[in-house]
C-alpha angles and dihedrals in degrees: 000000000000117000108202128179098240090202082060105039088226140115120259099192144301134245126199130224101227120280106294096002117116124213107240104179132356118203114194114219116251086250091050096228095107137060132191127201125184133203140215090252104063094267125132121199129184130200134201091254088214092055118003095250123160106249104160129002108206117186139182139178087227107104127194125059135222102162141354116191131168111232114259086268101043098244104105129042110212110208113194112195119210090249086064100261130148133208129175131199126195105226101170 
């Protein structure tokens, strides 16, 4: 996962899934300040968006994603699994 500053046409930084994980969706905060990005084995991880810095690792032992959204006020991430599954994480 790359940041750029769009205005500058440069990267800001880049922040890894862990070694042999896939990112399978990304969901951007309302405030636009965070970013999630979710693997293909259950984690969540979430970067500061301005430099790629590690603010919260979430993990699960449910595999598999269908969404991953951040609450209307950014304080909570929603991870829906294929199997219908929902689980919730404060990140405030």
């Amino acid at each position: 996962l790359q940041f750029w500053d769009v205005a500058k046409g440069e990267p800001i930084a880049t922040a890894f899934a862990e070694t042999g994980q896939y990112a399978i969706t990304v969901a951007v905060s309302p405030a636009g300040d965070r970013t999630a990005l979710a693997t293909d084995y259950g984690a969540v991880n979430v970067y500061e968006t301005a430099t790629g810095k590690l603010l919260h690792e979430l993990r699960s032992e449910k595999r598999g994603f269908g969404r991953l959204h951040f609450s209307p006020d950014g304080k909570t991430i929603a991870r829906a699994t294929i199997d219908g599954t929902v689980l919730r994480w404060d990140v405030a």
